[in-house]
Each structure stands twice: as structure tokens, then as C-alpha cells.
C-alpha positions in Angstrom: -17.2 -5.4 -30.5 -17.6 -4.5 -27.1 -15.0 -4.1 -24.9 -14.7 -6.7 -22.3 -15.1 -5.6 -18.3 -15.5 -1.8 -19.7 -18.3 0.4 -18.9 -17.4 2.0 -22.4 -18.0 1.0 -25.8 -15.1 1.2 -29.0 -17.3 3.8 -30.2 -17.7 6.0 -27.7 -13.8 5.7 -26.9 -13.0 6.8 -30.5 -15.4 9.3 -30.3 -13.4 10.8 -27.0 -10.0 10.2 -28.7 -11.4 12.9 -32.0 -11.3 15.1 -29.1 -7.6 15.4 -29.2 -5.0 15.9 -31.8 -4.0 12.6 -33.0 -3.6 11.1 -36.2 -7.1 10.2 -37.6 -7.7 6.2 -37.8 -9.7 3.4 -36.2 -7.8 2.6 -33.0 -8.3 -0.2 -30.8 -9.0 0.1 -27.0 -7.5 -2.0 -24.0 -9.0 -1.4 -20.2 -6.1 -0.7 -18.0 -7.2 -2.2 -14.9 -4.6 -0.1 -13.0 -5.1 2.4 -9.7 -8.2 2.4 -7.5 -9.4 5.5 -9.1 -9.5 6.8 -13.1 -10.8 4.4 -15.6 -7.6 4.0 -18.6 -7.4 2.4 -21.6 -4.5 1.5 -23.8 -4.7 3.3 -27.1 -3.5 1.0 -29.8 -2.6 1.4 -33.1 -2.8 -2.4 -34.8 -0.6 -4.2 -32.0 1.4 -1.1 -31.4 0.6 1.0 -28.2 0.1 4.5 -28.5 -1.2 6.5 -25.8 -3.1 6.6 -22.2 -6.4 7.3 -22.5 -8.2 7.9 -19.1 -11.5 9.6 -17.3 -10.6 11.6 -14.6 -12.6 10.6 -11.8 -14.7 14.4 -10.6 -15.9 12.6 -7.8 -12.7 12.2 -6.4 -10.6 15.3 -8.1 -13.3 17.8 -8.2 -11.0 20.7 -9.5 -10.4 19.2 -12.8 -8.6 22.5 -14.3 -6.5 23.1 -11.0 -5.2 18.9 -11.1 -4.4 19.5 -14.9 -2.5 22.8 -14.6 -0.3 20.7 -12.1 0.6 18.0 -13.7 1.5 20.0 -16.8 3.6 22.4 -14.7 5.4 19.7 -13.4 5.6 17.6 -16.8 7.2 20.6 -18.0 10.2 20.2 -15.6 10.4 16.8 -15.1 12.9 16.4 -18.2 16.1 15.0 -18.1 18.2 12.1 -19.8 18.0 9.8 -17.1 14.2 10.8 -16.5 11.6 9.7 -18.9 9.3 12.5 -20.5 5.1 11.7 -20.6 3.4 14.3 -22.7 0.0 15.3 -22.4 -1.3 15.8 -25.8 -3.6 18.5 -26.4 -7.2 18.5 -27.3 -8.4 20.4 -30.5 -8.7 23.4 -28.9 -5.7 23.9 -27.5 -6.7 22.0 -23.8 -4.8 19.3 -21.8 -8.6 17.9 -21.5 -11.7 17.4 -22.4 -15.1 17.3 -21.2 -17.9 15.2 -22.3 -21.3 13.5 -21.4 -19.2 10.5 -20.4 -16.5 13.0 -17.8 -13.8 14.2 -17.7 -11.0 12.8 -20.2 -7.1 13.1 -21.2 -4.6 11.3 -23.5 -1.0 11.2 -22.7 1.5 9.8 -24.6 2.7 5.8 -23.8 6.2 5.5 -23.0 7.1 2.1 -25.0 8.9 -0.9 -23.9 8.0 0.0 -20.1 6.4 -2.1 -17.2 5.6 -1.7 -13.5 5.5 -4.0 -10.7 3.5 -4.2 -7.4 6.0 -5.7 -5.5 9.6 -6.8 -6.0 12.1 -8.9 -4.4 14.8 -7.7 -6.5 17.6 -4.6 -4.9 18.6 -3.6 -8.3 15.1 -2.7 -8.7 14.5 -1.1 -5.4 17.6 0.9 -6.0 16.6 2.6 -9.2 12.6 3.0 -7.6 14.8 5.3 -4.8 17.3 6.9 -7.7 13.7 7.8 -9.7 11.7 9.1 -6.6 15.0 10.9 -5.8 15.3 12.9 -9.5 11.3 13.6 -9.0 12.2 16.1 -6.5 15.6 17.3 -7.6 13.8 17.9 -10.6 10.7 19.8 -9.3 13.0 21.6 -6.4 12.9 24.9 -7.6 9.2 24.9 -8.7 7.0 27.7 -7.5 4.4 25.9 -4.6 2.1 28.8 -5.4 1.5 27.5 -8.6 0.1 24.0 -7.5 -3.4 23.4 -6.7 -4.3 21.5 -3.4 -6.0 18.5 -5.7 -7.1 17.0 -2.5 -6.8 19.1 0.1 -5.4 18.3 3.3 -4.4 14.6 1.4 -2.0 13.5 3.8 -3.1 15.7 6.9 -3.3 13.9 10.3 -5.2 16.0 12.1 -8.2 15.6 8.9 -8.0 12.1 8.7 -8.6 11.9 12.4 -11.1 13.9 12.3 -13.0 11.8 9.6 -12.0 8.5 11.3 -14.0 10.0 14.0 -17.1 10.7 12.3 -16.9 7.4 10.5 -17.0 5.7 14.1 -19.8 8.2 15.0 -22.0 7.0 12.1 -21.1 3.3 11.0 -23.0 0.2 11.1 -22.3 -1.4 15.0 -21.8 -4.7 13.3 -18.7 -2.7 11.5 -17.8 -1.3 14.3 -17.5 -4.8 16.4 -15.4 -6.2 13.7 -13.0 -3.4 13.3 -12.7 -3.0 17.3 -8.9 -4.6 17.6 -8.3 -2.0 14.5 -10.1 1.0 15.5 -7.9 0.8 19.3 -4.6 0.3 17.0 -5.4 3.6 14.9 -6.1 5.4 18.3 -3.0 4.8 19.9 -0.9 4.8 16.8 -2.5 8.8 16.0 -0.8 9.4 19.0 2.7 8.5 18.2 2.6 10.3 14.8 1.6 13.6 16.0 5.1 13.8 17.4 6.7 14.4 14.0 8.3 18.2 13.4 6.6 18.8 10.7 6.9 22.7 11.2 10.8 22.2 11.0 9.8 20.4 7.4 10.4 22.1 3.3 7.1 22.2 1.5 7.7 20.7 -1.6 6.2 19.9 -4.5 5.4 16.0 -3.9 3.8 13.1 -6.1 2.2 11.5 -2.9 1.5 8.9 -4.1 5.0 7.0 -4.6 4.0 3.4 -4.6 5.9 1.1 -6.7 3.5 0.4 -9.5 3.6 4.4 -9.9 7.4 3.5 -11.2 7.8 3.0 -14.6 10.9 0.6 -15.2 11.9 -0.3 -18.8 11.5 -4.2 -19.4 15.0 -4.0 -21.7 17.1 -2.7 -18.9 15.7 -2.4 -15.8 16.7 1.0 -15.5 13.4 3.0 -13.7 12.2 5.5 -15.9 9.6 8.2 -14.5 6.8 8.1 -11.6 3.2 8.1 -13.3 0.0 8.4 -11.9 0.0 12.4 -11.5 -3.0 13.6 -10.3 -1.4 14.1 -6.7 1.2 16.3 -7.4 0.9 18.9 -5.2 2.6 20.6 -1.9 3.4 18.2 1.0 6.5 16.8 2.4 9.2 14.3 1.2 8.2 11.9 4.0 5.1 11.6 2.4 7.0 10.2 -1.2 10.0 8.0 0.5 6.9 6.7 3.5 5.1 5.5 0.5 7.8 3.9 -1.5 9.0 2.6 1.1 5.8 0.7 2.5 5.8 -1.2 -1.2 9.4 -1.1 -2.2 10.3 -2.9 1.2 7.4 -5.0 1.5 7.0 -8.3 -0.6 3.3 -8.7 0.0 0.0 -7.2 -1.9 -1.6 -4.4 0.4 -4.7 -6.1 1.0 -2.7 -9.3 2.0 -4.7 -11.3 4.5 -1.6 -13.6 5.7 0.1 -10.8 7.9 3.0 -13.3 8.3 3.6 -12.5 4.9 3.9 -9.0 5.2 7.6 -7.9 6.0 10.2 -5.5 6.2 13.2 -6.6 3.9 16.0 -4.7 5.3 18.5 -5.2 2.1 15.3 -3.5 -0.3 15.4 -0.9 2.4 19.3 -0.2 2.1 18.8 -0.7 -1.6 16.1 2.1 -2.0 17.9 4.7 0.5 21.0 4.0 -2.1 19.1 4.9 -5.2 18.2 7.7 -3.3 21.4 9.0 -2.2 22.3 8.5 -5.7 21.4 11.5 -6.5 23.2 15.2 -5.5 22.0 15.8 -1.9 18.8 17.7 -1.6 17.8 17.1 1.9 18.1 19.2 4.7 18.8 17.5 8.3 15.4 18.1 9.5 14.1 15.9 6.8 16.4 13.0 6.6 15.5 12.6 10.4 11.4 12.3 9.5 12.1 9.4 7.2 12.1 6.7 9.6 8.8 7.5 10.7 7.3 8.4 7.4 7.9 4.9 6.3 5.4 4.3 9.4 3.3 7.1 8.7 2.3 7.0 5.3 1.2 3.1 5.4 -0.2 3.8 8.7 -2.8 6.6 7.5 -3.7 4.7 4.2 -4.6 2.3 6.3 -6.7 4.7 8.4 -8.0 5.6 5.0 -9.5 2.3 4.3 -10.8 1.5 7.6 -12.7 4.7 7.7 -13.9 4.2 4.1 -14.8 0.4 5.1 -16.6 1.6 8.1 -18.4 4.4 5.7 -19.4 1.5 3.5 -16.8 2.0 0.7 -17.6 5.1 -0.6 -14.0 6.2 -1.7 -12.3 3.1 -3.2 -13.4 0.6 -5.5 -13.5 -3.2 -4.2 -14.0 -6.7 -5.6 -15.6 -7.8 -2.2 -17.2 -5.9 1.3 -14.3 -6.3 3.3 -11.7 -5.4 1.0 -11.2 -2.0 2.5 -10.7 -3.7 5.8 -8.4 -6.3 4.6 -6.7 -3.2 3.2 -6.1 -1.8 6.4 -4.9 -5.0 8.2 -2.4 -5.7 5.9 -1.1 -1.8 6.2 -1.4 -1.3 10.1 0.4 -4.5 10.4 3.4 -3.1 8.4 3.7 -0.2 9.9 4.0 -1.7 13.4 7.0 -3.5 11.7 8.2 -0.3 10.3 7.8 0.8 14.1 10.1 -1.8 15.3 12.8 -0.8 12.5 13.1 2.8 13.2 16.3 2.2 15.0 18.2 0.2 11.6 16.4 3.1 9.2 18.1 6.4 11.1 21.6 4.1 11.3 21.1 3.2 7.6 20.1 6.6 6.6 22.9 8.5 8.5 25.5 6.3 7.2 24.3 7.2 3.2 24.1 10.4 4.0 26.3 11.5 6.4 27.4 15.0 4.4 23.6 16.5 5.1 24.4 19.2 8.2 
């Protein structure tokens, strides 16, 4: 039976899964159509699911050893009793992954009764999407940054993604160009503004970056967030990169390829709920980063959005769509919240001091 919307068949799937050390018997295969990325499948045994089987896309994460050895360093810390614990499970000779005619390919363990959301309107669950994004990093605080690999390099750097922005504009399609003209000017003069953030005066840390909500496990019993998935961007950066990305999904009810932008909002009560979860946690902060949050909830959504524009005006090269403009659309919907996020700067530092007003 093939396996519907898959560029894989059962056989070749089971084939990949002998690679590992699993029990030995005919499992079934789901598509995950999850991320904009890796190709996943749901390992089943029966009706029961088992593990996450997925291709690692090379295209994108060309270092396939150096992304592995990360997120096992960091799997190996993130364990608590309030933080859920994804194993990788090892191939037959002794590897956290395989490679095969078909790429690049790793199993991990499925954490059961467990769900995600794109987008919520409830504060019980922004507040435990803060409290889990929170333990991430009290959890991986005293990790050694020498031992992470850049997986992408520069990933969230300004001054790179300028820098291709430019080149896209250099080389694109005039017709592009014309139609992305009111959205080209805004990523211009919104560079601007974010090149005033300290980031000098900023801890590296070791950072998912790439915090959205549906990288939030919750459990669909109690509601409780469990652990952040989605790995393959663990590596240095800042924590205004993780709570900037959160935030632009946590606090925002709308899809990020929205095309109503009177949909698109900045729910202040999400907001106060997240920065609770957060402060949840024993204080980890120093002052110079709990004063770059405000404008890493603008900066993060801003420069994925400069990400899709310039792969839109590079004719899609970098994410997958469903249609040609979907890249733009993408960056629409994100510019416009982070002009919102602009105008809430001044409720975010008052909100922020007030939860955590021990950080000297």
C-alpha cells in the first residue's frame, strides 16, 4: 500500500527503520505533515504510536554529524520531572543516524498522549509555553557553547540576512520586485531600528531558535507543556531569539501566512500569561537581557519575515509552499505583527519589569 502524499513507500520506510535498534516487526507509517523542512513519519505499532521517524533535510543542515552531536548534548541535559525526556534511539552501529540512498535519517522516541497547537487563545496555555521555554534554558545554562555546532550559521544574524535580502533585490524577477515594493521599503527602514539592540552587552547561550508554539509539546490529559521539539537549531545565540519567537505565535491568534492582517494581533493577557510561565521559573536573566525582550518579540517575526521575502523574491528556494506567493503572504502576515509588537514595546518593558523586578 502506498503511502498517501509521501514521496516514500512502506517498504523503503521499513527498510530505514532496520537501520535502528528497534523491535523487529511490520510497522505502519503515517506522514507528519509538520515544519517547513524534514520529511517525518509516525512510527506505529497496530494503532499504537511508537516513534519519529524523519530525513534530515542536507540541503538545509549540511553538517549532519555536527546538528546530531547537538541535539544529543542537549537531550542529555534536558531531564527533569517537569520536563519531558525525547530519546534518540541509536542505529545498529552505535549512531544517532543513518545514511542511506534516500538521506539522511533518525528515529526518536514518541512521547504519548501529547499534542501541539499553532495558535491558541487560551492563557493557561500560553503560561506553561513560557514555564517550558523557561526550563529549556535553565536546563541547558551551564552547557559548554564550545561544544555546539553552528547548524546554520549566522541563523539569526542581522547583518547576514541583510546582506542576502540585498542580493535577492539585486537579482529577482522586476515583476517580484514591483509587487514586494510596499514590503521591501518596510524591511529597509525596519533593519534600521533593530540594529540598535546591545547585543554585545548580551549571554551566549545555548538556544532552540526556533521557539514557535507548535515546537511545544503539551499533554492532551492535562494541559501541562511538556518539552520543545523540533531540535535541529539548537545552537549558540541569544534568549531574545527563543522568547521573540514564542512570542510572535504565543501572542498572536492568527496563522503566519494569514492574508487578513486585521486578524493578526497582539493579545496582551497571552503576553502577561507567557512572561508568567516564564518568571515561573528561578531567575536566570541578567538585566541586560530582560531589557532586549521587548524588541526581540519585534525582531524575531520581523527577520522571518525578511526570510520569506527574500526567499520569495529568490523564487522559493528555501521553504516549501502550496502556492507562488506563499512566501510573500508569509512575510505580510509577519512584518505586520511586528509593527504591532512595535507599538507595544512600552506595555512589554512595564509588564516585564513588574514580573521580574528582583533581576539587578
Amino acid at each position: 500500500m502506498e503511502l498517501k502524499d509521501s514521496a516514500y513507500s512502506p517498504e523503503q520506510l521499513q527498510e530505514l527503520l532496520g537501520q535502528f535498534v528497534v523491535e523487529e516487526r511490520e510497522f505502519s507509517f503515517k506522514p507528519l505533515h509538520i515544519g517547513l523542512i524534514n520529511d517525518t513519519f509516525l512510527v506505529c505499532d497496530g494503532d499504537t504510536p511508537m516513534y519519529i521517524l524523519q530525513r534530515i533535510n542536507h540541503t538545509v543542515f549540511s553538517n549532519v554529524g555536527g546538528l546530531m552531536n547537538n541535539v544529543s548534548s542537549a537531550l542529555q541535559a534536558l531531564r527533569a520531572s517537569d520536563y519531558s525526556e525525547i530519546q534518540l534511539i541509536k542505529t545498529v552501529d552505535g549512531s544517532y543516524f543513518t545514511k542511506a540512498a534516500l538521506g539522511y535519517w533518525r528515529l526518536m522516541s514518541f512521547i504519548a498522549d501529547s499534542t501541539t497547537y499553532n495558535t491558541t487563545t487560551v492563557k493557561e496555555t500560553a503560561f506553561e509555553a513560557g514555564r517550558v521555554v523557561g526550563k529549556f534554558h535553565l536546563l541547558l545554562e551551564d552547557q559548554d557553547l564550545l561544544k555546539y555546532t553552528d547548524t546554520i550559521p549566522r541563523f539569526h544574524d542581522l547583518t547576514l540576512r541583510e546582506q542576502q535580502f540585498a542580493m535577492a533585490i539585486a537579482n529577482a524577477d522586476p515583476l517580484k520586485l514591483k509587487t514586494a515594493k510596499e514590503h521591501i521599503a518596510f524591511a529597509k527602514e525596519t533593519l534600521n531600528t533593530l540594529k540598535g539592540i546591545a547585543i554585545d552587552a548580551l549571554k551566549p547561550r545555548v538556544c532552540h531558535n526556533d521557539t514557535k508554539l507548535n515546537n511545544i509539546l503539551f499533554s492532551k490529559q492535562t494541559g501541562k507543556g511538556l518539552c520543545l521539539i523540533d531540535l535541529d537549531t539548537i545552537m549558540k545565540g541569544y534568549f531574545f531569539y527563543d522568547f521573540g519567537d514564542a512570542i510572535r505565535t504565543v501572542v498572536n491568534t492568527a496563522p503566519e501566512d494569514e492574508k487578513q492582517l486585521d486578524k493578526i494581533c497582539f493579545k496582551e493577557y497571552l503576553f502577561i500569561a507567557f512572561a508568567e510561565g516564564l518568571a515561573s521559573n528561578p531567575t536566570f536573566l541578567s538585566r541586560a537581557e530582560l531589557e532586549s525582550l521587548p524588541m526581540g518579540a519585534v525582531f524575531m517575526p520581523f527577520i522571518h519575515g525578511l526570510r520569506a521575502l527574500t526567499d520569495y523574491l529568490e523564487n522559493n528556494r528555501y521553504y516549501k509552499v502550496a502556492y507562488e506567493n506563499q512566501n510573500l503572504d508569509r512575510c505580510i502576515s509577519l512584518f505586520d505583527f511586528s509593527k504591532k509588537a512595535l507599538d507595544k514595546i512600552p506595555f512589554m518593558e512595564t509588564e516585564l519589569q513588574r514580573l521580574f523586578p528582583e533581576i539587578d
